[in-house]
C-alpha positions in Angstrom: 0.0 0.0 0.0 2.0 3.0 -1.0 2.5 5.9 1.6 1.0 8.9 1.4 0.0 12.5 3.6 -3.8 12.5 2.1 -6.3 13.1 5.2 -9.0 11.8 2.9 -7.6 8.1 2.3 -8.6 6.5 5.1 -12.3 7.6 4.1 -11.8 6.6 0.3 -10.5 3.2 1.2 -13.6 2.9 3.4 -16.5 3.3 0.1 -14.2 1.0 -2.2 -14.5 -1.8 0.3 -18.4 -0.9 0.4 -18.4 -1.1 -2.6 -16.7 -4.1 -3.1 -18.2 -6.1 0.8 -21.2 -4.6 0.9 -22.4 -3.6 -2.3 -21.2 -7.1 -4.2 -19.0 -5.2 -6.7 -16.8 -6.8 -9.4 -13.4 -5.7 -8.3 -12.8 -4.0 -11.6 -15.7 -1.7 -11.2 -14.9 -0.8 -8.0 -11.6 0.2 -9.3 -12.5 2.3 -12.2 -15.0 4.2 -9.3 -12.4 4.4 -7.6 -9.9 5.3 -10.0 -6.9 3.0 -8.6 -5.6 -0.4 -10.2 -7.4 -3.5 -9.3 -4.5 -4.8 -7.4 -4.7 -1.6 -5.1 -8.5 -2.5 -4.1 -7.3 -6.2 -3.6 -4.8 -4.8 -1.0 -7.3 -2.9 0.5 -9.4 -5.7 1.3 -6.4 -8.0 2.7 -5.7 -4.4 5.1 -9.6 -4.9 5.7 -9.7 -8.3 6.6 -6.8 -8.1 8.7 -8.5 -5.5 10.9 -11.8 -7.2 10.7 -10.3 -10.9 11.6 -12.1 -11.1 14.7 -15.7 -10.7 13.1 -17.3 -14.1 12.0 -18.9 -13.1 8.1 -20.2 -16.3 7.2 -22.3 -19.0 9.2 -22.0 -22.4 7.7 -25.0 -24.0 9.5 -27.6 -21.2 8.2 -25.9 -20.1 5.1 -29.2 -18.5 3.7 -29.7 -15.8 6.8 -28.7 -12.8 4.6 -30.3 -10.7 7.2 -27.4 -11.6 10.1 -24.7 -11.3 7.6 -25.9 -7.4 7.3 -25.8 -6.8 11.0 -22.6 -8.0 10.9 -21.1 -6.2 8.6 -22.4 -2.7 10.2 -20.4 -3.6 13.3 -17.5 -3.8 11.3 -14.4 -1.3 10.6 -14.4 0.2 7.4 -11.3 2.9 7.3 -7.9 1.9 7.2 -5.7 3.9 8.1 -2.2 4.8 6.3 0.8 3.2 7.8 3.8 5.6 8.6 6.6 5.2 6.1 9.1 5.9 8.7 11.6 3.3 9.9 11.0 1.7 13.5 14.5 1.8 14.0 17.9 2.8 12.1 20.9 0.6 11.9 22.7 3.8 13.4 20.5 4.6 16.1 22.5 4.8 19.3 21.9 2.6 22.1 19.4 2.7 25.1 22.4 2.3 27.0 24.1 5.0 26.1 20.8 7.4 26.0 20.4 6.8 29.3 24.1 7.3 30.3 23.4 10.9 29.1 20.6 11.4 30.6 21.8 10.3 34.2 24.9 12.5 33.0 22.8 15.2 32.8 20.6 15.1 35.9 24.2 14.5 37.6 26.2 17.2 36.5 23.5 19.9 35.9 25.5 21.7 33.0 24.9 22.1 29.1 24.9 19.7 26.6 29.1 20.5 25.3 29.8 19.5 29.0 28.1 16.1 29.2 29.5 15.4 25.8 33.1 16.0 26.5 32.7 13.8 29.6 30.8 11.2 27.9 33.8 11.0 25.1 37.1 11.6 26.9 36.4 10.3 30.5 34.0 7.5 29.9 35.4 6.9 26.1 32.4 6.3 24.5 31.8 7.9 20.5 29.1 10.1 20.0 28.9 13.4 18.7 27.3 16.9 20.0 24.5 16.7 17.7 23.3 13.6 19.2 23.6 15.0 22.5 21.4 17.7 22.1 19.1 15.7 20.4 18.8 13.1 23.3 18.2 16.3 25.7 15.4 17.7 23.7 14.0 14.3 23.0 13.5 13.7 26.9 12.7 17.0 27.6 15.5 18.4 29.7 16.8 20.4 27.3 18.7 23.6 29.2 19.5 26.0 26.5 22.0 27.9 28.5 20.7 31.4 25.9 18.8 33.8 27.7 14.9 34.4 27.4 13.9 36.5 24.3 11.5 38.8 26.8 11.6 40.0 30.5 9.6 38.7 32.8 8.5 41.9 34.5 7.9 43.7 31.1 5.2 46.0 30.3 2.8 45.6 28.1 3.4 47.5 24.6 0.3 49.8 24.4 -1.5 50.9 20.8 0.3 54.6 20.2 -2.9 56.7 20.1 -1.5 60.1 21.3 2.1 61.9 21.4 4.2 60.5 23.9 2.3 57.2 24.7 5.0 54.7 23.3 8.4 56.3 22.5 11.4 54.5 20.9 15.4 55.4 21.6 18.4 53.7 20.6 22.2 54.6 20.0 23.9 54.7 16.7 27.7 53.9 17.5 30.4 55.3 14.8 34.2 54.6 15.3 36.6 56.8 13.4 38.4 55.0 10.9 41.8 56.9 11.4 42.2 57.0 15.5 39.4 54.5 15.8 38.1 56.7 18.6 34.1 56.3 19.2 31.4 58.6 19.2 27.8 57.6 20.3 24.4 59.7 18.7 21.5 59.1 21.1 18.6 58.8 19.3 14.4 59.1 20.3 11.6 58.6 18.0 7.4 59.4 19.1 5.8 56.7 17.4 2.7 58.6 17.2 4.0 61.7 15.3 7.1 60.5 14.8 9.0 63.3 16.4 12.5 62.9 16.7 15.3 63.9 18.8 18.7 63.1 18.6 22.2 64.0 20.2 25.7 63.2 20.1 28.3 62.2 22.8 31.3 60.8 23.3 30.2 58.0 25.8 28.0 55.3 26.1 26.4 55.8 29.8 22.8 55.3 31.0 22.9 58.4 32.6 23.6 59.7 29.2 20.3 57.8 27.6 18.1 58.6 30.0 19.0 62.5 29.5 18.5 62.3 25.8 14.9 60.8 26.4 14.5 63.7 29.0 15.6 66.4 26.4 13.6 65.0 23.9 10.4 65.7 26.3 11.2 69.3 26.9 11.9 69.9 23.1 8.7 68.5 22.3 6.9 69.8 24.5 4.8 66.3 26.0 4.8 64.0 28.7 6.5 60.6 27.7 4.3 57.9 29.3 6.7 54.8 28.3 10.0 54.1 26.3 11.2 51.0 24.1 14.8 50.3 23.9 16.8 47.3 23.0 18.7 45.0 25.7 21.9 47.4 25.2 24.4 48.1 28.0 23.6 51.8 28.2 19.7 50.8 28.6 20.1 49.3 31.9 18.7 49.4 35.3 20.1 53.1 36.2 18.3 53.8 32.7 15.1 52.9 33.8 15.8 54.8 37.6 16.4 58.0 36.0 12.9 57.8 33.9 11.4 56.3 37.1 11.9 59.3 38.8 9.7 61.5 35.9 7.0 58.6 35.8 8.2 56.8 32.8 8.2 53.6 32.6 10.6 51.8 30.6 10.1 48.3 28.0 12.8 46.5 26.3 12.8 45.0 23.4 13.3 41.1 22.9 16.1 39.6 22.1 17.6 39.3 18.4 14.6 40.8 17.3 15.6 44.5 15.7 11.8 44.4 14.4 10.2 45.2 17.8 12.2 48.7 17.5 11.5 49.1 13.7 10.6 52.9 13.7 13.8 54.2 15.6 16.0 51.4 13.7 14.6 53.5 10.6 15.0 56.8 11.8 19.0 55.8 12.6 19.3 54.7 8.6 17.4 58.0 7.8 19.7 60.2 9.4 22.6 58.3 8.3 22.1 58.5 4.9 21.0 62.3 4.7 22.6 63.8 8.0 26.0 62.4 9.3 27.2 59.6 7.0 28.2 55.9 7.3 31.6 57.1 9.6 32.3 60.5 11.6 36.2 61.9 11.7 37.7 62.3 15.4 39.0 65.9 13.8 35.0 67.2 14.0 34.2 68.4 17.1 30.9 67.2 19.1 29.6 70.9 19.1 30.1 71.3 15.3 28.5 67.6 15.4 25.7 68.4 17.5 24.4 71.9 15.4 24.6 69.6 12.2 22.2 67.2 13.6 20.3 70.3 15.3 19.5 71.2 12.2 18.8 68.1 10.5 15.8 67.4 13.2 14.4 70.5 12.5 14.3 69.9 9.3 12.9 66.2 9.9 10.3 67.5 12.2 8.6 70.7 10.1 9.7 69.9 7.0 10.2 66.2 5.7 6.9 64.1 4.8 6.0 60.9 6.1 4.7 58.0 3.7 3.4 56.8 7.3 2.0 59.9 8.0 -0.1 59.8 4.9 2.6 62.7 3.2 2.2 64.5 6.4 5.0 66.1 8.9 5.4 65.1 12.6 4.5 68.7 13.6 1.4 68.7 11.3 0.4 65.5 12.9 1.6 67.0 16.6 -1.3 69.7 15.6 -3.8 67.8 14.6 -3.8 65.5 17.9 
């Protein structure tokens, strides 16, 4: 009986042997119904009398009752079921012995899978690789992927921007001279409702720093920020979230390895790289020079520039309207 994914087979086998039990069909018509060789229909019915072994069909002392022979066959099962075309077991498959070696290995030492393979392979000598490891692990459910969780626990809830300042995204673009290799951080801050923007320039990477540019960024606009998205960065820590603590704003992070959660400041940072400061800033500017260049490229961003998002709007048009 060949293999196959079909939900609907079990159910098609069912009406050919119908067809052919019940109905008194010649094999060959039950085929063409059915549109499958005759020797595919003669399968099916050895499948159906395998699973229907246990019901007596005929009754050699009253051969002539018809009417038993029809209550019979009501009781009887009609679908069969498609076999699984995978292997019961593979030539290569490692031992039960072993498996549970790494198992007690595991509850033993209480450390990742690379340690409970090196001391399966050099101190007990026996050959298996990390892959299979891992895969015993996961297989038995103890699986202790030593990588952090993607969210925080005792994160907020991202609320729907529906006014200025409800949600507000900040991140840092980080730029490293190519000549002294000396570093220079832009603090960015993004509304996600009107999409004003804020940024500033400095030449260290401190909370302190962060939570000051978010601060700015209210007093320039001119609206309470009631929460702030950043990523899981150093400079986004807990003193980050203190200093906006003490102005009522709470503060979300992003999850991990997922740059999509903070698309609209991750788009802003492109946006001001391409038409403001460049892919690299020289040591030789100074920050003040730095700092009127992107003064004036936010003003420009914020009164002047259109917003596909916006619906060819401006952020202060949109400020306005709300």
């Amino acid at each position: 009986m060949a293999y196959s994914n079909n939900p609907n087979l079990p159910k098609a086998r069912a009406i050919a042997m119908q067809l052919l039990i019940r109905e008194q069909l010649p094999l060959q018509v039950v085929a063409n119904r059915c549109g499958v060789h005759r020797t595919t229909i003669w399968r099916w019915k050895q499948k159906w009398l395998e699973l229907n072994k246990n019901m007596q069909l005929t009754n050699p002392n009253r051969p002539n009752r018809s009417v038993s022979l029809r209550n019979k066959l009501l009781r009887c099962t009609w679908r069969i079921a498609t076999v699984v075309s995978a292997p019961h077991s593979s030539p290569h498959a490692i031992k039960e012995s072993v498996v549970a070696q790494v198992i007690e290995l595991r509850q033993t030492l209480k450390r990742c899978a690379e340690v409970i393979w090196h001391h399966i392979t050099y101190v007990k000598g026996i050959r298996i690789s990390l892959s299979s490891v891992h895969r015993i692990l996961r297989r038995h459910h103890i699986y202790d992927d030593a990588r952090k969780n993607r969210i925080r626990p005792d994160n907020p809830k991202r609320p729907l921007p529906t006014r200025p300042g409800e949600l507000v995204q900040t991140d840092t673009i980080h730029y490293i001279c190519p000549l002294t290799h000396k570093r220079r951080y832009v603090y960015t801050v993004i509304d996600l409702f009107s999409r004003m923007a804020y940024a500033e320039t400095h030449y260290r990477i401190l909370p302190g720093l962060a939570a000051g540019a978010v601060l700015h960024a209210q007093a320039t606009w001119g609206f309470k920020v009631h929460m702030v998205q950043a990523d899981n960065g150093p400079e986004f820590g807990r003193f980050f979230e203190q200093c906006l603590s003490r102005n009522q704003t709470s503060v979300r992070h992003s999850r991990l390895g997922r740059p999509n959660d903070n698309a609209h400041i991750e788009r802003f940072n492109r946006t001001i790289q391409e038409e403001a400061l460049g892919s690299s800033i020289s040591s030789r500017v100074a920050n003040a020079t730095l700092q009127t260049k992107i003064d004036q490229y936010i003003e420009y961003y914020n009164t002047e520039r259109v917003h596909l998002g916006l619906e060819l709007q401006t952020p202060v048009s949109m400020l306005q309207r709300s």
